[in-house]
N, CA, C and O of each residue as an XYZ file, in Angstrom:
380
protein
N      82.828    159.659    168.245
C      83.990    159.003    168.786
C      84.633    158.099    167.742
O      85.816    158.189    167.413
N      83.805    157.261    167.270
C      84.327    156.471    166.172
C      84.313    157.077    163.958
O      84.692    156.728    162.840
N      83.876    157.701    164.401
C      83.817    158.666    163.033
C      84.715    159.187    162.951
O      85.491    159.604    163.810
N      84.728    159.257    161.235
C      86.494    159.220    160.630
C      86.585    160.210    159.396
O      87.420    159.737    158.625
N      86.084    161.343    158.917
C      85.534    161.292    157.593
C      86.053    161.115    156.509
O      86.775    162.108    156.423
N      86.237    160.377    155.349
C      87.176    159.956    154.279
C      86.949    160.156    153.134
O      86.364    159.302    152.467
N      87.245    161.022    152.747
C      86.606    161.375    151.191
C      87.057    160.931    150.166
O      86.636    161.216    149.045
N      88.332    159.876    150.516
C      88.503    159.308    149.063
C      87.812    157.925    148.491
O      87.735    157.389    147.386
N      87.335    157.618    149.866
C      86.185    156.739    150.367
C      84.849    157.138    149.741
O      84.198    158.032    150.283
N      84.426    156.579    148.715
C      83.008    156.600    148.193
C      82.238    155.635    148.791
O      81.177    156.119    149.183
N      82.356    154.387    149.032
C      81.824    153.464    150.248
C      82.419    152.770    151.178
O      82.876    151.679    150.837
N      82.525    153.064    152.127
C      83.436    152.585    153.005
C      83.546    150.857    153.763
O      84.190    150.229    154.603
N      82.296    150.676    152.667
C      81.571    149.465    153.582
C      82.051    148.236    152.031
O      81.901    147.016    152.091
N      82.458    148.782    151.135
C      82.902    147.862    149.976
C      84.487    147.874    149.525
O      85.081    148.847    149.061
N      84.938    146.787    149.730
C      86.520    146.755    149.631
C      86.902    146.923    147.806
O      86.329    146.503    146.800
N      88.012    147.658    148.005
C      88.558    148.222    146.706
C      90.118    148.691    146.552
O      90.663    149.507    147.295
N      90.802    147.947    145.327
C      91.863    147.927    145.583
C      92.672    149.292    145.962
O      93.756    149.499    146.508
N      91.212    150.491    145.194
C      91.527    151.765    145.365
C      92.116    153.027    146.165
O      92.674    154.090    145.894
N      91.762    152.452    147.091
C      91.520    153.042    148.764
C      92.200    152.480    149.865
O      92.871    151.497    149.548
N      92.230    152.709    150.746
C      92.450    151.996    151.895
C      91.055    152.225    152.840
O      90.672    153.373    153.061
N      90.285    150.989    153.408
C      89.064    150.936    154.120
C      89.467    151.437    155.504
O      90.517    151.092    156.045
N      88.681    152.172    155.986
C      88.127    152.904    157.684
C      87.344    151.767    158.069
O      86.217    151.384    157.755
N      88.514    151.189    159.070
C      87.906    150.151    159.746
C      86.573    150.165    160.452
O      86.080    149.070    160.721
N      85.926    151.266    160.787
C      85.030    151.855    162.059
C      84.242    151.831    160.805
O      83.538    150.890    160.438
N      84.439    153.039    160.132
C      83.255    153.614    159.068
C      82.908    152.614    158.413
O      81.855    152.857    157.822
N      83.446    151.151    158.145
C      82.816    150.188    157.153
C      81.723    149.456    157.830
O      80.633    149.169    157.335
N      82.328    149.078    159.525
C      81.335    148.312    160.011
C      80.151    149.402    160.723
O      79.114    148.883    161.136
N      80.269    150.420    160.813
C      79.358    151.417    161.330
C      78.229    152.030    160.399
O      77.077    152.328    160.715
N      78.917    152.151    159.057
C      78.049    152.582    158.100
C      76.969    153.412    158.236
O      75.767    153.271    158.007
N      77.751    154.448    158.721
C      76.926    155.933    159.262
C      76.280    155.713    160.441
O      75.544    156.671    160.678
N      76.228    154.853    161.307
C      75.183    154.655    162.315
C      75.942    154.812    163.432
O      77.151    154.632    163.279
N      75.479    155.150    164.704
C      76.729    155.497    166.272
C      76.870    153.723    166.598
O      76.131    152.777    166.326
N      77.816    153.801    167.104
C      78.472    152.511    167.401
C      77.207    151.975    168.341
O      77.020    150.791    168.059
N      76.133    152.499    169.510
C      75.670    151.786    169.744
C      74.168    151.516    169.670
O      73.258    151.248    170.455
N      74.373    151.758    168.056
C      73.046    151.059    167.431
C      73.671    150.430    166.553
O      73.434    150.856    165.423
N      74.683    149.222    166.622
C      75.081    148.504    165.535
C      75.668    147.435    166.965
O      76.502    147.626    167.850
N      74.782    146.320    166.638
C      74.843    145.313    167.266
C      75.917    144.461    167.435
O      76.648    144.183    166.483
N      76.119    143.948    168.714
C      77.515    143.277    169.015
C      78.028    142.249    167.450
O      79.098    142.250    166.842
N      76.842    141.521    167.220
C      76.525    140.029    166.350
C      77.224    140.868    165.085
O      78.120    140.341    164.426
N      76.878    141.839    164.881
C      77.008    142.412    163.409
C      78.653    142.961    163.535
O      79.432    142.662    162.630
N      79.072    143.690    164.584
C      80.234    143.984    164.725
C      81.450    143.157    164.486
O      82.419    143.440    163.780
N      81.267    142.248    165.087
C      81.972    140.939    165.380
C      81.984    140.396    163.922
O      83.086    140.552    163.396
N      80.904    139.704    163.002
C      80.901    139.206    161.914
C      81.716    140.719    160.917
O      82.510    140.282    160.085
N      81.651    141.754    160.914
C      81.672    142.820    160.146
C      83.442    142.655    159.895
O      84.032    142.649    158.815
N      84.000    142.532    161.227
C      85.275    142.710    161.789
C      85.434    141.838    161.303
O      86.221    142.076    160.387
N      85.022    140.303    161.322
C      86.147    139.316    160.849
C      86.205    139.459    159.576
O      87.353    139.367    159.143
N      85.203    139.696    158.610
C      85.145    139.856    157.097
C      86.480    140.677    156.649
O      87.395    140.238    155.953
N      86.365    141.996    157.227
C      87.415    142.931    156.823
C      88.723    142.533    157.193
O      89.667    142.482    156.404
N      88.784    142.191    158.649
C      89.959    141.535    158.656
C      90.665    140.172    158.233
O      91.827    139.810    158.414
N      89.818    139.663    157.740
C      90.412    138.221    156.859
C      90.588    138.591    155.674
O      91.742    138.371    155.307
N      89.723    139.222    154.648
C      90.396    140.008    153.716
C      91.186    140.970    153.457
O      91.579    141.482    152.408
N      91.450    141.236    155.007
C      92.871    142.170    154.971
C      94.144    141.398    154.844
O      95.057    141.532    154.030
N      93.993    140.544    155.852
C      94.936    139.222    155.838
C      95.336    138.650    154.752
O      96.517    138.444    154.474
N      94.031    138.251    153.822
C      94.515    137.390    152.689
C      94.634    138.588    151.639
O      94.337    137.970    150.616
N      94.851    139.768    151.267
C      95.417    140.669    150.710
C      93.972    141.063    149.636
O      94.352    141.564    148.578
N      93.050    140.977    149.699
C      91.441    141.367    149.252
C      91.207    142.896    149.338
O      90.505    143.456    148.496
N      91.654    143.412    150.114
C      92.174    144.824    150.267
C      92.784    145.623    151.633
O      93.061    145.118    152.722
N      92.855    146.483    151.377
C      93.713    147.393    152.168
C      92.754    147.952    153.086
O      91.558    148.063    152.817
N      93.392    148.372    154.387
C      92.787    148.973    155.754
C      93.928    150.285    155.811
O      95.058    150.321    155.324
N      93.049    151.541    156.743
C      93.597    152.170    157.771
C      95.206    151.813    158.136
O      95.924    150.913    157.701
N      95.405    152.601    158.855
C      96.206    151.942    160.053
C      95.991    153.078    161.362
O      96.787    153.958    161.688
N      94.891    152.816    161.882
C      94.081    153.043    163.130
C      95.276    153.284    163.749
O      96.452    152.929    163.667
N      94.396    154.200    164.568
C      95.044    154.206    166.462
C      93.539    153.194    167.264
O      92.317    153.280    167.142
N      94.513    152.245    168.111
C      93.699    151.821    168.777
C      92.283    152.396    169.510
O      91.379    151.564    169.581
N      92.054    153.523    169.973
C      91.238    153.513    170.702
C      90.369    154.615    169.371
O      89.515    155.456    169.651
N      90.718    154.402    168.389
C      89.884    155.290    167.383
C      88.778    154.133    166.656
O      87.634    154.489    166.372
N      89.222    152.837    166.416
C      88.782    151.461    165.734
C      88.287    150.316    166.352
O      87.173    149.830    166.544
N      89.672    149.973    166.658
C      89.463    148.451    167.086
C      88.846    148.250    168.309
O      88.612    147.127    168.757
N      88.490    149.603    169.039
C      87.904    149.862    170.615
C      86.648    149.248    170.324
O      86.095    148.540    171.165
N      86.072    149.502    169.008
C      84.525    149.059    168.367
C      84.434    147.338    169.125
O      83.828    146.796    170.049
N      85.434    146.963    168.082
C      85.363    145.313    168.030
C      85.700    144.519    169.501
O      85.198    143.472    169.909
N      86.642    145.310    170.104
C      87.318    145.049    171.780
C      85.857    145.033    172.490
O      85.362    144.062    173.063
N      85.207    146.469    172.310
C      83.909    145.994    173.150
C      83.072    145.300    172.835
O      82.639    144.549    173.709
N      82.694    145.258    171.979
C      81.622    143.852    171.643
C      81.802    142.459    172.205
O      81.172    141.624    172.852
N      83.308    142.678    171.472
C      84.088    140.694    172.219
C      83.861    141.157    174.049
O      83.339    140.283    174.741
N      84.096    141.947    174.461
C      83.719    142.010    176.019
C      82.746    141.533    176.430
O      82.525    140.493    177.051
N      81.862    142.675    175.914
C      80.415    142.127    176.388
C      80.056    140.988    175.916
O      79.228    140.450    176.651
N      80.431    140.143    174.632
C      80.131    138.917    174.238
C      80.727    137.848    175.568
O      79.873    137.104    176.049
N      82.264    137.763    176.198
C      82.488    137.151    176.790
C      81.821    137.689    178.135
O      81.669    136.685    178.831
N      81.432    138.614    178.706
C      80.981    138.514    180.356
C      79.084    137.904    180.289
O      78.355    137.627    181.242
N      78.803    137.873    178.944
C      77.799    137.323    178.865
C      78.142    135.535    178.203
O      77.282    134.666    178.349
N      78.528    135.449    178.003
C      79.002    133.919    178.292
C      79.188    133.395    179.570
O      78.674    132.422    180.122
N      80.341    134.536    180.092
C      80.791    133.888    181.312
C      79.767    133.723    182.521
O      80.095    133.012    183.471
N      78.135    134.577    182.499
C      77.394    134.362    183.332
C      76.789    133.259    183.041
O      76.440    132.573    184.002
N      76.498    132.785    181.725
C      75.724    131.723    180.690
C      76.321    130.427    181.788
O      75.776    129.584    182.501
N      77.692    130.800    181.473
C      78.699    129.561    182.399
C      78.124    129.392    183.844
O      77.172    128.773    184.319
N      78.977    130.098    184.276
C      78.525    130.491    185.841
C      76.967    129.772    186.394
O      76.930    128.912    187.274
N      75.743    130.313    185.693
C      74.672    130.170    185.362
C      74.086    128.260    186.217
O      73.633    127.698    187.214
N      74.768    128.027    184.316
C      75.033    126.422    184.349
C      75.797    125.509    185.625
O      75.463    124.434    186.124
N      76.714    126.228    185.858
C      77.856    125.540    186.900
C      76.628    125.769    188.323
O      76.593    124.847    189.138
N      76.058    126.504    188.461
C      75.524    126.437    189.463
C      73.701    125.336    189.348
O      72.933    124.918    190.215
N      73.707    125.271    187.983
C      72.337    124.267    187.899
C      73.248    122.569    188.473
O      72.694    121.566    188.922
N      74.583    122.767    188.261
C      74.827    121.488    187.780
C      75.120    120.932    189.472
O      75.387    119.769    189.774
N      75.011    121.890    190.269
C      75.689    121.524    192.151
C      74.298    121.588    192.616
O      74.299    121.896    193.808
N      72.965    121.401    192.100
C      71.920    121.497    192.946
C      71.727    120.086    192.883
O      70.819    119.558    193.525
């Protein structure tokens, strides 16, 4: 689903002014999306995308539900597991 194959891409996981980086394939690094942990996704994503930002190198330009679906679910499940964390608490705090 998230596999891209890029052959001008020799590592997809090291930025280079050469190329343009596969957003998926850098933070996936051959592995299926769900054996690559929310924690790692999330940190993986901001790296690439702040050095996309500050011009460190070049990205894709994805279709949403090919890429960024990676990083969307992680932040999900990161927030509905907060939000029980919350919930959780709010209910220690009325006993």
């Amino acid at each position: 689903m998230f596999r891209r194959h890029n052959p001008s891409a020799e590592n997809p996981s090291t930025p280079s002014d050469e190329h343009e980086i596969n957003f998926a394939a850098a933070i996936l690094q051959g592995r299926n999306a769900r054996d690559v942990d929310d924690s790692e996704v999330l940190q993986q994503a901001e790296r690439l995308l702040s050095g996309w930002m500050n011009g460190q190198h070049k990205m894709e330009r994805p279709k949403l539900y090919d890429h960024y679906a990676l990083v969307l679910a992680a932040m999900l499940r990161r927030i509905q597991t907060l939000e029980a964390r919350i919930e959780k608490l709010e209910q220690g705090d009325g006993q």
